[in-house]
N, C-alpha and C positions, 0 to 999 in steps of 0.2 A: 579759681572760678568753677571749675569743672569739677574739682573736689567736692564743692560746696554744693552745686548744683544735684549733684548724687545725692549728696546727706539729705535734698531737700525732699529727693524723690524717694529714698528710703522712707523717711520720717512719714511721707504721704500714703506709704503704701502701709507702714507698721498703725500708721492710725486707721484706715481702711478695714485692716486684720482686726484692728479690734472694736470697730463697730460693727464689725459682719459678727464677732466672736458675739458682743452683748446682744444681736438681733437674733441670733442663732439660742441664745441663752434666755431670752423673753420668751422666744415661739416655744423652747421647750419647754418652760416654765407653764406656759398657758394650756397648754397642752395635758400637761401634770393635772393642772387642777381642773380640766373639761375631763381627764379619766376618772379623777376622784371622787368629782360629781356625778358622773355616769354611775359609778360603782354603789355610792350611797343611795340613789334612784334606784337601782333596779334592789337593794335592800329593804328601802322604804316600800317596795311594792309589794316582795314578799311578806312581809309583815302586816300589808293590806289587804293578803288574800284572806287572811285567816280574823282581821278584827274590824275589815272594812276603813271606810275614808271617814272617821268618826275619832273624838278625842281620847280614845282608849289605843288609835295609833303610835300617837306621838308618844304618850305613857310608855308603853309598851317597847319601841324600839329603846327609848333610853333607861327600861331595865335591861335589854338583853345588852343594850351595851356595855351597862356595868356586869353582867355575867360574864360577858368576854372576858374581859380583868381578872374577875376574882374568880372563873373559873381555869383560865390558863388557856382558855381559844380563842379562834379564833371571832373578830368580829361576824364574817362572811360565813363560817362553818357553822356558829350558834343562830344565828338569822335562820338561814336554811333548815337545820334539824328542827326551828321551831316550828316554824311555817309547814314545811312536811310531816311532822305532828300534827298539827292545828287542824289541816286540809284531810288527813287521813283518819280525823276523828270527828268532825261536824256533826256527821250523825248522832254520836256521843253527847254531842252540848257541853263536853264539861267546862267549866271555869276557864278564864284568861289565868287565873294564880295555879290553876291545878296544872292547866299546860306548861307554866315557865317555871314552877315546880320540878316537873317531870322532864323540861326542857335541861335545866340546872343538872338535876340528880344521872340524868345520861351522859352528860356532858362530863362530869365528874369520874363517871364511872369509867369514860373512856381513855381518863387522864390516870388511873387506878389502872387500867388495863396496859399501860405502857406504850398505848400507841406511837407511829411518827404520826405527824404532822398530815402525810399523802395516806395513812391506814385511815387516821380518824376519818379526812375527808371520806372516804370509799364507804367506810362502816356505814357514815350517816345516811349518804346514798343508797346504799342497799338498804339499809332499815325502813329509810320513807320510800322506797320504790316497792318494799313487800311488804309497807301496811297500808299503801296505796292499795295495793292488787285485794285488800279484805285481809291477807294474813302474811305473816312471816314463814315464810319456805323454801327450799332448794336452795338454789344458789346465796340467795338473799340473806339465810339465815348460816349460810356455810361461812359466809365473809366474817357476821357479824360474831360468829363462835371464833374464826380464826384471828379473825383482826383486834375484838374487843372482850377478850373472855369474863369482865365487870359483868360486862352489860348483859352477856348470857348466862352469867349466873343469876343474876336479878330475876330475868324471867324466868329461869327454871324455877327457883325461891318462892316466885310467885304461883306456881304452876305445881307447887309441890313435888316437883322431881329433884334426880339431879341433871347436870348439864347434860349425860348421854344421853336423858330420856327428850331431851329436845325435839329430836326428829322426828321419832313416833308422836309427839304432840302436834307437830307442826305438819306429819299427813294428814292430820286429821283435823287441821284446820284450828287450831287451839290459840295458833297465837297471833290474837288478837290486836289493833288495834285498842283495846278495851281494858286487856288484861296487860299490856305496856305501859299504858298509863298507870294503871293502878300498881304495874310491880314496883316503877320507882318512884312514885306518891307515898307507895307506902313502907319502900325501903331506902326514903330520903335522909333518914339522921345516921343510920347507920352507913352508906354511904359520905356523908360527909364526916362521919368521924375518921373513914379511912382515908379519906382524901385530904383534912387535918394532919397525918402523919407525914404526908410527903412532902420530900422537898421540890420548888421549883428548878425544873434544869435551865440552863443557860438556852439552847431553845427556844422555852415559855416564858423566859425572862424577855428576851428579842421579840417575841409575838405581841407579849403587853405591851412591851416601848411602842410597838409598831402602831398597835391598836390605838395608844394614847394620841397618837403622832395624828392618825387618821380622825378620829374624833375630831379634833383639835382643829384639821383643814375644814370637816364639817359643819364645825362652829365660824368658821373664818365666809367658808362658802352661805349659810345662812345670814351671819347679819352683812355681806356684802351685798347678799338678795334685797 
C-alpha cells in the first residue's frame, strides 16, 4: 500500500513537471513570436521612412525581402542600408527602382568584399551615418575602405580616382550622397557579374535558411492578424 501510494505521488508530481514543462514551452513560444513581430514592425517602419504609409510600402519591403535571398543578407542589414540611403538622399528624389538598385548593387558589392556578417553590419552604419552627415569622411569612410574594399572601389570608379585618392576626395567633400547612388546604378552589371562568380558560403547559406524561416513567421503573423 505504501508502495503504491508513492508510485502515486511520483506519477502526480512527473505529470506536474510536464505541464509546468508545456506551460513553460507556450510562454516561450509566445514570446518567440511577440519578438518577431516586434522585429518585422520596427523593419516595416524603416522602410516607411523612406516611401511613406502608401502602397509603394508594402511593394517595396517584399523586394528587399527577396534581395535578402538573392543577395546572401541579411533581411535586417538590407532593410536598414536601404532606408539609410533612401533618408540621406530625399533631396535627390531619385527613384524607388534607382534606390533598390543601388540598395542591391552595395549590398553585392559587400558580399564581393568578403566581409563577416558583424563588418557588413558596421560598413552599412558607417556609410548611412556619413551620407547622413552630407558626405562620406573620416572615420566613416575609414571603415567602409577597411571593411568593404568593393564598395570603395565603386566610388573611387565613379570618382575617377583610384582607391587612395578617396581621402583627398572626401576632404573635400566629394563623396556624395549623389555620387553613391550613381557609382553603383551605374556599376550595377559589372558588379553582379562578380558577384555571379561566387560561391555561397555556409554562412550565407544559414542567413538565407534563416531569412526564409522569418519570412515565413511573417506570413503566419499576418494572416493570424
Amino acid at each position: 500500500k505504501t508502495a503504491k501510494k508513492g508510485a502515486t505521488s511520483l506519477d502526480k508530481m512527473q505529470q506536474s513537471a510536464r505541464n509546468l514543462g508545456l506551460a513553460l514551452s507556450a510562454a516561450f513560444a509566445v514570446k518567440g513570436i511577440q519578438t518577431a513581430a516586434d522585429k518585422f514592425t520596427n523593419l516595416n517602419n524603416q522602410v516607411a521612412l523612406v516611401t511613406g504609409r502608401t502602397k509603394k510600402l508594402n511593394e517595396t519591403f517584399a523586394e528587399l525581402q527577396r534581395l535578402s535571398i538573392s543577395t546572401r543578407g541579411s533581411i535586417a542589414g538590407i532593410t536598414e542600408l536601404y532606408s539609410r540611403l533612401g533618408r540621406s538622399t530625399k533631396d535627390l528624389a531619385p527613384s524607388n527602382r534607382e534606390l533598390l538598385k543601388a540598395t542591391e548593387a552595395i549590398q553585392k558589392a559587400i558580399v564581393i568584399s568578403g566581409a563577416s556578417a558583424a563588418s557588413s553590419e558596421a560598413a552599412i552604419v558607417q556609410l548611412g551615418q556619413g551620407l547622413a552627415a552630407g558626405a562620406l569622411r573620416g572615420q566613416e569612410l575609414n571603415s567602409v575602405m577597411e571593411q568593404t574594399p568593393r564598395v570603395a572601389a565603386a566610388i573611387a570608379t565613379e570618382l575617377g580616382v583610384g582607391v587612395g585618392g578617396l581621402r583627398q576626395m572626401a576632404e573635400q567633400g566629394k563623396i556624395t550622397s549623389e555620387v553613391v547612388i550613381s557609382a553603383f546604378t551605374n556599376q550595377a552589371k559589372a558588379i553582379n557579374s562578380e558577384f555571379a562568380d561566387m560561391d555561397a558560403t555556409v554562412g550565407q547559406g544559414f542567413a538565407a535558411v534563416a531569412t526564409n524561416a522569418k519570412l515565413v513567421t511573417r506570413e503566419f503573423l499576418a494572416g493570424a492578424g
